[in-house]
Backbone as numpy.savetxt, mean C-alpha at the origin, in Angstrom:
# Nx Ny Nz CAx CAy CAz Cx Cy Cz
6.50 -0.43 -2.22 7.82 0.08 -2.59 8.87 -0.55 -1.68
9.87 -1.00 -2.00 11.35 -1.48 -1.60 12.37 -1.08 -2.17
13.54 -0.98 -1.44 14.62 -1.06 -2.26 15.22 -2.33 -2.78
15.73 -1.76 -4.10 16.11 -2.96 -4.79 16.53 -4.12 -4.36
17.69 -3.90 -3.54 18.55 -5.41 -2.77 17.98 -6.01 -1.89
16.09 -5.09 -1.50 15.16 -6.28 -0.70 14.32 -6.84 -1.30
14.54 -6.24 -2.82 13.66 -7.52 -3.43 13.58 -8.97 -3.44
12.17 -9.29 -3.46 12.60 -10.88 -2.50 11.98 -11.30 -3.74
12.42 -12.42 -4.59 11.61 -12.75 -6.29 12.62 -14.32 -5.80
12.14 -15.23 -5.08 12.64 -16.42 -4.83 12.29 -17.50 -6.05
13.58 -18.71 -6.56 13.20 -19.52 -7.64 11.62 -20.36 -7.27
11.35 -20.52 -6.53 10.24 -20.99 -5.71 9.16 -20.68 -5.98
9.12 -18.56 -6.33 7.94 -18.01 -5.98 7.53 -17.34 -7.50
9.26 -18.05 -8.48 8.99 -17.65 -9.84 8.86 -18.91 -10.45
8.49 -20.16 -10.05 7.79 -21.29 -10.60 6.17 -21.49 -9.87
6.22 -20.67 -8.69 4.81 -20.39 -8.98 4.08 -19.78 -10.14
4.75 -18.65 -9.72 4.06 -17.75 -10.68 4.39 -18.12 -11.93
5.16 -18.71 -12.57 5.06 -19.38 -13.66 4.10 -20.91 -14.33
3.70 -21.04 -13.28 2.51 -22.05 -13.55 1.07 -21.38 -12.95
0.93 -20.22 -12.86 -0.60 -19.44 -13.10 -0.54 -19.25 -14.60
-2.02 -18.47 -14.96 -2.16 -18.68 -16.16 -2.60 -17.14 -15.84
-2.94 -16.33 -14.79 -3.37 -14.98 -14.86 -3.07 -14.28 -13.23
-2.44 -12.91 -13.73 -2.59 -12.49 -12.36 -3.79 -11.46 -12.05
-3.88 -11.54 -10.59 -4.35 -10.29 -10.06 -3.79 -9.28 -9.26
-4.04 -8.17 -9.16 -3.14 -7.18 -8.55 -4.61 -6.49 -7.43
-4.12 -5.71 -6.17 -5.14 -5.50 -5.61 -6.13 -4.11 -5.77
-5.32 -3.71 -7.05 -5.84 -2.67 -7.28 -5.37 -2.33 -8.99
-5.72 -1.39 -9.72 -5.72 -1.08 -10.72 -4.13 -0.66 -11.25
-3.50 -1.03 -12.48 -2.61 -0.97 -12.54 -2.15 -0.66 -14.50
-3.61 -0.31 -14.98 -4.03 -0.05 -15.88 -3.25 1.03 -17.12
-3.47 1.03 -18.72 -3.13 2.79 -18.88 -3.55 3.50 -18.25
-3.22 4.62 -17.83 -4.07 5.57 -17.62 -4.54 5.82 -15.65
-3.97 4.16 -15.24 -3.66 4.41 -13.76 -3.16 5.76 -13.04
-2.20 6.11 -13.19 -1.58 7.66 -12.96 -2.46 8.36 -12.76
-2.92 8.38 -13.97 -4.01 9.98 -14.15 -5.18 9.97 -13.42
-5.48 8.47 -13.48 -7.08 8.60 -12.50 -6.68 8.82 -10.83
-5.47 8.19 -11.25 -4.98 8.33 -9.37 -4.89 9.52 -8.99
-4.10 10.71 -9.57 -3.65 12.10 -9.45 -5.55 12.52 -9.61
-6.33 12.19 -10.20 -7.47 13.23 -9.78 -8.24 12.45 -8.75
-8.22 11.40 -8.28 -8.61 11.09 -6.87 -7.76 11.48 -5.77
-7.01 12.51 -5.77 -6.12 12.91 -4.94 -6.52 14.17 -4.94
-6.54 14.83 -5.53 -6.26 16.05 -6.01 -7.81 16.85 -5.40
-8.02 18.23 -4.64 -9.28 18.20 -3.96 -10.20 19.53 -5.13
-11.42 18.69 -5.21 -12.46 19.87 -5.94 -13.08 20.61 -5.40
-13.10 20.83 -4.02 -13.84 21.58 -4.22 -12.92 23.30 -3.66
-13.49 24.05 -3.26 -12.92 25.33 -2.03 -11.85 25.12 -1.45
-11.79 23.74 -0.96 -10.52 23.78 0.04 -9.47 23.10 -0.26
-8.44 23.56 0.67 -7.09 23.81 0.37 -6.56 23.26 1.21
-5.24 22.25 0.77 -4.35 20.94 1.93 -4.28 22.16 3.32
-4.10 23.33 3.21 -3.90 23.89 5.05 -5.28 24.04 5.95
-6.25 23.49 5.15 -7.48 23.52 5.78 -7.59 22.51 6.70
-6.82 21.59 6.28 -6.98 19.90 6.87 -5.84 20.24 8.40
-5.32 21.24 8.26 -3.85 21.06 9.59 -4.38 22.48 10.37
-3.76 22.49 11.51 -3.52 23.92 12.63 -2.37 24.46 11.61
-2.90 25.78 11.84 -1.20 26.84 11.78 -0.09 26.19 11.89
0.32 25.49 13.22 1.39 24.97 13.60 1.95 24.16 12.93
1.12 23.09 12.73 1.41 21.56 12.17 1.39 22.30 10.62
1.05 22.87 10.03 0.85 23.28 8.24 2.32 23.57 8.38
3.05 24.45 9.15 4.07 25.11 9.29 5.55 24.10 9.10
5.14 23.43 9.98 6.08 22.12 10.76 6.16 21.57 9.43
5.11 21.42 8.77 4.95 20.12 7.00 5.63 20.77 6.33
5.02 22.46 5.98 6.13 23.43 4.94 7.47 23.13 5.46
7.73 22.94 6.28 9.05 23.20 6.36 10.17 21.82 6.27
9.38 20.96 6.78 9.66 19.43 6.22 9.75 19.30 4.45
9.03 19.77 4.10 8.83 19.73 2.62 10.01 20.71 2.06
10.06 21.53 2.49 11.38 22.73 1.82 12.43 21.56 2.02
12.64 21.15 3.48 14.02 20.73 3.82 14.33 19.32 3.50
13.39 18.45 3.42 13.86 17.05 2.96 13.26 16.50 1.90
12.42 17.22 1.01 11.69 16.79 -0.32 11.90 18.00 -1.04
12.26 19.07 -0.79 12.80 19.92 -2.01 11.41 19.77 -2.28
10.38 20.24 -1.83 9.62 20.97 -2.94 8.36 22.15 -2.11
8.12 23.09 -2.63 7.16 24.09 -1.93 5.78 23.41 -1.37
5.80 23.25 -0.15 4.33 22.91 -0.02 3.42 23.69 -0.57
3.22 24.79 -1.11 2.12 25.68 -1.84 2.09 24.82 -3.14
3.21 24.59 -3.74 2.86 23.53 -4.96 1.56 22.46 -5.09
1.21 21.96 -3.90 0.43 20.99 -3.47 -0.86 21.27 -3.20
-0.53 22.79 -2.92 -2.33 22.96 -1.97 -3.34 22.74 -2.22
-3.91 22.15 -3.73 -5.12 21.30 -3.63 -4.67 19.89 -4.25
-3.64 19.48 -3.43 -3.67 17.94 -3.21 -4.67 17.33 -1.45
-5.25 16.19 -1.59 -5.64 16.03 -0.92 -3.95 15.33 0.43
-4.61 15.07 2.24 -3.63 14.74 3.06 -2.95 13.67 2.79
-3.84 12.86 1.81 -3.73 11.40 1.39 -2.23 11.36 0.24
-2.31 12.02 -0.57 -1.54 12.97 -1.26 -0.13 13.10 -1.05
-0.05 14.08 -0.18 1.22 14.72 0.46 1.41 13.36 1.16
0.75 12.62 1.72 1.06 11.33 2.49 2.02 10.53 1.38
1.87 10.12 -0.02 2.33 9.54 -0.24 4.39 9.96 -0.61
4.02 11.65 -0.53 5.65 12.11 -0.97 6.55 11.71 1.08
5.76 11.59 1.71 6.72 11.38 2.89 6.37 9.98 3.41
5.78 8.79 2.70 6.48 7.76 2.74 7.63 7.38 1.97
8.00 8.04 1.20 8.99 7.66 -0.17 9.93 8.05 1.31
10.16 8.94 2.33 11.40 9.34 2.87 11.24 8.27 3.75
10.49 7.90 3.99 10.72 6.54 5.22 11.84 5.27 4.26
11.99 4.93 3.18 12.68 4.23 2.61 13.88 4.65 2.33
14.74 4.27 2.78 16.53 4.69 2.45 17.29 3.92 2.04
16.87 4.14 0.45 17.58 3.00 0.05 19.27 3.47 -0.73
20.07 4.66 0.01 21.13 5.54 -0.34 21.09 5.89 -1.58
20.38 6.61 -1.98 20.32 7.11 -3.20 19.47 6.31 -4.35
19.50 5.35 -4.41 18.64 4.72 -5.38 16.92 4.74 -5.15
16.91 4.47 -6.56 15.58 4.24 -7.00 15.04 3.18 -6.24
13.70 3.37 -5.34 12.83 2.71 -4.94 12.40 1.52 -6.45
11.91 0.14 -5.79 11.19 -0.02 -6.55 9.93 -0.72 -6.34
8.67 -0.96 -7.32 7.17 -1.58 -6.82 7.02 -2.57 -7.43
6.66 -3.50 -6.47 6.35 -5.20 -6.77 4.86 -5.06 -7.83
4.32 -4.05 -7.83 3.16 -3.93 -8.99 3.66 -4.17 -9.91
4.83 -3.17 -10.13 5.70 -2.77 -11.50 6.10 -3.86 -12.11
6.85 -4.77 -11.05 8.34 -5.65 -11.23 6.86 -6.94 -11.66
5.87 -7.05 -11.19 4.76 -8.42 -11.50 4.03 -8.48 -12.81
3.49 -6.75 -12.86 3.25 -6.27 -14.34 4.19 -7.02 -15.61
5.61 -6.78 -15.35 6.19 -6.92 -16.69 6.49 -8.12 -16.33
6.43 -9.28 -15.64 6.62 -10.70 -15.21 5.47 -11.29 -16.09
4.31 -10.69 -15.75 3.07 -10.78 -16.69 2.78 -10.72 -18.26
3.68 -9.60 -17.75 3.24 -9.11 -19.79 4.57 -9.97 -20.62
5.37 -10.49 -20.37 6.46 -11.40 -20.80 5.61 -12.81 -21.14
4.64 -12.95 -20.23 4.25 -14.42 -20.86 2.91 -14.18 -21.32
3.05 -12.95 -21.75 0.85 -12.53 -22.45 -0.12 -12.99 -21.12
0.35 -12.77 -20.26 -0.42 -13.31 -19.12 -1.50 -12.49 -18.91
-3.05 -12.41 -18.40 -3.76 -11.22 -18.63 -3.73 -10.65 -17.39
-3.75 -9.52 -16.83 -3.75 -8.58 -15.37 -4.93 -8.11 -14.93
-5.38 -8.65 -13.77 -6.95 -8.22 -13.49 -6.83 -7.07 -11.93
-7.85 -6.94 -11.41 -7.45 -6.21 -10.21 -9.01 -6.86 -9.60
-8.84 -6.47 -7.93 -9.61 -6.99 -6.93 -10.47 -5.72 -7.07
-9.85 -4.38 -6.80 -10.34 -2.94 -6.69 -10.15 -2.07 -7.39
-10.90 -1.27 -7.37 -10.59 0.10 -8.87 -10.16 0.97 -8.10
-9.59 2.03 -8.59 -9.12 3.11 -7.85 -10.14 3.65 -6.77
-10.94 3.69 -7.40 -12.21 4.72 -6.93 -12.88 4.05 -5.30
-12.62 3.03 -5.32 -12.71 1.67 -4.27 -11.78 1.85 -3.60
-10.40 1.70 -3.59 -9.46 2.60 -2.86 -9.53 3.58 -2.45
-9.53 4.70 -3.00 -9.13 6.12 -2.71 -10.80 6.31 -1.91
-11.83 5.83 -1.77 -12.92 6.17 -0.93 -12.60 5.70 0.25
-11.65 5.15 0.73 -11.30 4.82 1.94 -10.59 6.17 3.01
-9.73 6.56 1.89 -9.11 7.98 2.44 -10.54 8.89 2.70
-11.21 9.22 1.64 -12.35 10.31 1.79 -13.19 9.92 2.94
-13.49 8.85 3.09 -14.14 8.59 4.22 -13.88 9.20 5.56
-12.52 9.25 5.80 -12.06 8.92 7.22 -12.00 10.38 7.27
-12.21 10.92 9.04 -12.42 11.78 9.84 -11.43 13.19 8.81
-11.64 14.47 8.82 -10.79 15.49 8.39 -9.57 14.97 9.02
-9.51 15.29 10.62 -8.21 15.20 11.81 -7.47 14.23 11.42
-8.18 13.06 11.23 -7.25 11.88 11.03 -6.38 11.67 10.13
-6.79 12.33 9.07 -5.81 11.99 7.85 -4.60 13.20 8.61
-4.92 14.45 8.82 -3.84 15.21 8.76 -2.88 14.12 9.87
-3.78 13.71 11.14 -2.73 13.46 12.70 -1.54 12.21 12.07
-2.39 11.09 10.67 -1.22 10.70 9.77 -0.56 11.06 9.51
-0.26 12.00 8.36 0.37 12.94 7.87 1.59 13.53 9.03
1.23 14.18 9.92 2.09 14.43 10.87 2.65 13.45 11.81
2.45 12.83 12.01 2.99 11.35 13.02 4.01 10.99 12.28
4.06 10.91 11.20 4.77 10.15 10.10 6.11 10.74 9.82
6.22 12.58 10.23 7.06 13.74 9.93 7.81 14.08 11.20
7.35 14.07 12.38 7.37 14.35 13.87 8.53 13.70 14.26
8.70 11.75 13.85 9.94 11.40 14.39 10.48 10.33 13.11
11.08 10.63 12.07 11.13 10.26 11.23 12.03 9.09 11.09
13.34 9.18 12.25 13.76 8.06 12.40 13.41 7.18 12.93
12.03 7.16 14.20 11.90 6.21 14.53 10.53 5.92 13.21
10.26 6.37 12.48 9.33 5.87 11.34 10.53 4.74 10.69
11.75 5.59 10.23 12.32 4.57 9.16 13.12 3.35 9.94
13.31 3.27 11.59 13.22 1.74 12.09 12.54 1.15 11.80
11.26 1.84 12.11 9.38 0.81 11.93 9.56 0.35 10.60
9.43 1.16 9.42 9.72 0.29 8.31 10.72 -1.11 8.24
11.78 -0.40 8.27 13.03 -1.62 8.43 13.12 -2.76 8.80
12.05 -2.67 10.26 11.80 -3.90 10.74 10.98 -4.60 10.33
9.96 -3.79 9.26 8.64 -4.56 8.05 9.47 -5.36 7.31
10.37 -4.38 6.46 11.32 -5.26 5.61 11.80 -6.01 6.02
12.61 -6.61 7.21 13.10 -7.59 7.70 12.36 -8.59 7.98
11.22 -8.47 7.95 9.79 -9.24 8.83 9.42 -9.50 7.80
9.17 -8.77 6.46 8.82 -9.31 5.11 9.53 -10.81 4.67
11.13 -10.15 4.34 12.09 -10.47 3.86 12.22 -12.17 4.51
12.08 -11.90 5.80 12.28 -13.41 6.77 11.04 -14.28 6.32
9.90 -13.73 5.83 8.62 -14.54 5.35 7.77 -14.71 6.58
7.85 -13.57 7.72 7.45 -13.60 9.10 6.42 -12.76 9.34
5.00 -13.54 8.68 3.96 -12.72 8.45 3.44 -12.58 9.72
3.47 -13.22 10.99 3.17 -12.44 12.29 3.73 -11.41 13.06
5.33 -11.17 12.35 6.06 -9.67 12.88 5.58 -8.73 12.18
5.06 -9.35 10.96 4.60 -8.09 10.16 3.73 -7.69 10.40
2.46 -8.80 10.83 1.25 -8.30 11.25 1.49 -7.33 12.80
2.35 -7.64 13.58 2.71 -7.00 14.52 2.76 -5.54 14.75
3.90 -5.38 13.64 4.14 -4.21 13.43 3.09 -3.07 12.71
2.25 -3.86 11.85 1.00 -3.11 11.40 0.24 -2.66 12.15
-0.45 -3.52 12.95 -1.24 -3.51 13.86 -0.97 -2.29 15.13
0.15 -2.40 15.80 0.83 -1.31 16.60 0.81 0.07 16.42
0.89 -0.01 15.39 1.16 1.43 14.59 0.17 3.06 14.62
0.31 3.65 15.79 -0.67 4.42 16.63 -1.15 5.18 15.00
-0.94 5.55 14.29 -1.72 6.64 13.39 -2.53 5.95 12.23
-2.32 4.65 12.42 -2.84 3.40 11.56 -3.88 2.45 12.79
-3.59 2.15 13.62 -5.04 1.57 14.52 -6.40 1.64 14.31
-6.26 3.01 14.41 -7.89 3.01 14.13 -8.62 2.65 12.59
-7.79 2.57 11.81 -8.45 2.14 10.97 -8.57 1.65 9.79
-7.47 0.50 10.95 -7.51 -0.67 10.15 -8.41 -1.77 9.56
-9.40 -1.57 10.18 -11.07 -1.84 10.06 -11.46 -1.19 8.08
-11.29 0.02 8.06 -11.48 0.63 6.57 -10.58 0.70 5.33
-8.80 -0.17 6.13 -7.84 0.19 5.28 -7.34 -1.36 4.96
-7.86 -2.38 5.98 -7.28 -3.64 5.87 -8.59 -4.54 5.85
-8.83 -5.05 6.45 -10.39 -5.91 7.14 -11.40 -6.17 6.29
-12.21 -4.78 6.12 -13.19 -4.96 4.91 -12.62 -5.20 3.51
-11.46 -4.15 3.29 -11.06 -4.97 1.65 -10.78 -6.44 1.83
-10.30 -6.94 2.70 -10.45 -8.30 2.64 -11.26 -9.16 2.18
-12.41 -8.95 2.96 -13.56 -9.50 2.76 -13.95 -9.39 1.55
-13.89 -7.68 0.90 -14.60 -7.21 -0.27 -14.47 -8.50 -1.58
-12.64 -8.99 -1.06 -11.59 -9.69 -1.58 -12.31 -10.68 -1.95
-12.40 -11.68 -1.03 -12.64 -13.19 -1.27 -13.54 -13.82 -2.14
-14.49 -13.45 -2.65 -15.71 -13.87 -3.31 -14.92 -14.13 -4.74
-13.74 -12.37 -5.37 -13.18 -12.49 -6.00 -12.27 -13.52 -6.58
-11.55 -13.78 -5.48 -10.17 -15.09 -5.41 -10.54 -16.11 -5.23
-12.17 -16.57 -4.91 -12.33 -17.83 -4.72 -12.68 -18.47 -6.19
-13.59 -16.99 -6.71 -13.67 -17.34 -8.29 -12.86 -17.74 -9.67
-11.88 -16.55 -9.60 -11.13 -16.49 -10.46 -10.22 -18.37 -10.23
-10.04 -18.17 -8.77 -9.08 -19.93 -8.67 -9.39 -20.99 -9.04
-10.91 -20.52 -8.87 -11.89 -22.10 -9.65 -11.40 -22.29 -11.15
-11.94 -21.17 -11.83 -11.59 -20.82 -13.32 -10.14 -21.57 -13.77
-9.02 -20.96 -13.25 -7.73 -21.59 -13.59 -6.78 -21.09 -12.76
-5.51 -21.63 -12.86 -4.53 -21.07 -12.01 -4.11 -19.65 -11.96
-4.22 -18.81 -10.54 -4.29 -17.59 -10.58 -3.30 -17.32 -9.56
-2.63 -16.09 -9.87 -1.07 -15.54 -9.07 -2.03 -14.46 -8.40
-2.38 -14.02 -6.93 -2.80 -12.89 -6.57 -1.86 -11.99 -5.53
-2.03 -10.83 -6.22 -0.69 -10.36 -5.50 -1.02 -8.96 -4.64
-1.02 -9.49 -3.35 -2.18 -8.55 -2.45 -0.38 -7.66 -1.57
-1.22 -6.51 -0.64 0.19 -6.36 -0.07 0.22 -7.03 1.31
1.36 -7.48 1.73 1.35 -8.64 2.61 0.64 -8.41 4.02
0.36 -7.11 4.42 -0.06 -6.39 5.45 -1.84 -6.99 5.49
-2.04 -7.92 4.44 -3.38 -8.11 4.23 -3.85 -9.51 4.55
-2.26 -9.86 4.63 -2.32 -11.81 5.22 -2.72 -12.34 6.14
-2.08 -11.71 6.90 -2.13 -12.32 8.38 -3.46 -11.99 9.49
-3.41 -12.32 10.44 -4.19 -12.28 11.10 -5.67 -12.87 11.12
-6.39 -12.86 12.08 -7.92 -13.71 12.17 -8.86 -12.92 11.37
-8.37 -11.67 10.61 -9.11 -10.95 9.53 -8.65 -10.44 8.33
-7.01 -11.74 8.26 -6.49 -11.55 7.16 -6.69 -12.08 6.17
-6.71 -12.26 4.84 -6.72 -13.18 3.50 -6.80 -14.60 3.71
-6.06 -15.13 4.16 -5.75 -16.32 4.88 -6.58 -16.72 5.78
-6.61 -16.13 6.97 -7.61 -16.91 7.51 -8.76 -17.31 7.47
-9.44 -15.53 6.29 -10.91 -15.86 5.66 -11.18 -16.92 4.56
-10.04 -17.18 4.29 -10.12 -18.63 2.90 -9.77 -19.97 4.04
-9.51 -19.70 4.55 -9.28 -20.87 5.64 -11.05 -20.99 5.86
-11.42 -20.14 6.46 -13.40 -20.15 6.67 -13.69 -20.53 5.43
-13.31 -20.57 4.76 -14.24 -20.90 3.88 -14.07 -22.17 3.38
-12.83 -23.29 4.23 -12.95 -24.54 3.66 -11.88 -25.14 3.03
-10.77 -23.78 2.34 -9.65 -23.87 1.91 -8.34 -24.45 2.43
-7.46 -25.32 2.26 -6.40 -25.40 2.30 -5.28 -24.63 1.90
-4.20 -24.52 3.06 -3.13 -23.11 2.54 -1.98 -23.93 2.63
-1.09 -23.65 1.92 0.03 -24.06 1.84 1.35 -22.89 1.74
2.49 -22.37 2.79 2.95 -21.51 2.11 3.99 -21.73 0.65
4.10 -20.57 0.14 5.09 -20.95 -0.79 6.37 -19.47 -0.12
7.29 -20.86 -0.06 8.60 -20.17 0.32 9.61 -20.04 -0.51
């Protein structure tokens, strides 16, 4: 998600993508996406989103939620932390009133304009087992880190976007990497999908020209996209 006026869609990066013949997206982007997403979120069994927090911290969220998302945290209570995570990144983005928007979205209909076909690296279910995995504590100590100092969250972003925007995939990796409620595990959220990645993208590229459109947080580094196609023999070239 970005706001509109950081959309970065360079003539450069739309004659790329105009000489693929198919994209990929890194995850599912399908009919019916929504719905499978909302029940991989959503928790079956007994328990309830205040199971995952202390008294305190449940308290601190209700009340974040009344006051800057307008909406009852009881509304939610069998959403999973992962969940409620995604309504308080939308507040880290300030884009004054406007509509956020997603480079899924904006690539989708780039796609479907030239009958182009849309594949994905991961299914939902491949995703969202990454959240289930990880420790109870951890997801909530996310969740709250994220609420605790909110302006210095929406610098941290800002400076992604700027670090995006500049095409400065080592500030970005910087800033990922740093990021105390994200460290630990970046190993289950970045690293291995990587890997999971490549077998994929090496295939499909053989086949014919392919647009893959990963999120950039997945580039950089000695266990990013890049450097594992680099191991493997590849030549990179950026496109600016």
């Amino acid at each position: 998600m970005i706001c509109s006026k950081d959309f970065l869609w360079t003539d450069v990066m739309k004659n790329a993508f105009d000489n693929t013949r198919e994209l990929y997206h890194s995850h599912d982007l399908f009919k019916g996406f929504q719905q499978q997403m909302l029940e991989h979120i959503m928790l079956t069994d007994d328990q309830q989103l205040k199971d995952f927090f202390t008294d305190e911290d449940y308290q601190i969220l209700d009340i974040f939620f009344k006051d800057s998302i307008k909406i009852n945290l009881a509304t939610l209570s069998k959403m999973k932390p992962f969940g409620v995570m995604s309504f308080v990144l939308l507040k880290h983005i300030n884009c004054n009133g406007n509509t956020p928007v997603a480079y899924e979205e904006k690539l989708k209909s780039f796609a479907k304009d030239k009958n182009m076909p849309v594949k994905v690296l991961e299914t939902v279910e491949e995703q969202m087992r990454i959240f289930d995995d990880m420790p109870k504590d951890s997801l909530a100590k996310m969740v709250m880190a994220s609420i605790t100092d909110l302006p210095k969250s929406r610098e941290t972003f800002e400076r992604m976007v700027n670090a995006y925007k500049n095409q400065d995939l080592i500030m970005l990796n910087r800033e990922i990497t740093k990021s105390s409620e994200y460290a630990s595990h970046l190993d289950a959220m970045l690293y291995k999908r990587n890997e999971r990645w490549i077998p994929t993208i090496i295939t499909a590229a053989k086949e014919k020209p392919t647009f893959f459109a990963v999120g950039a947080g997945h580039l950089a580094g000695r266990k990013g996209v890049l450097a594992l196609l680099k191991e493997k023999g590849y030549s990179l070239e950026p496109v600016k």
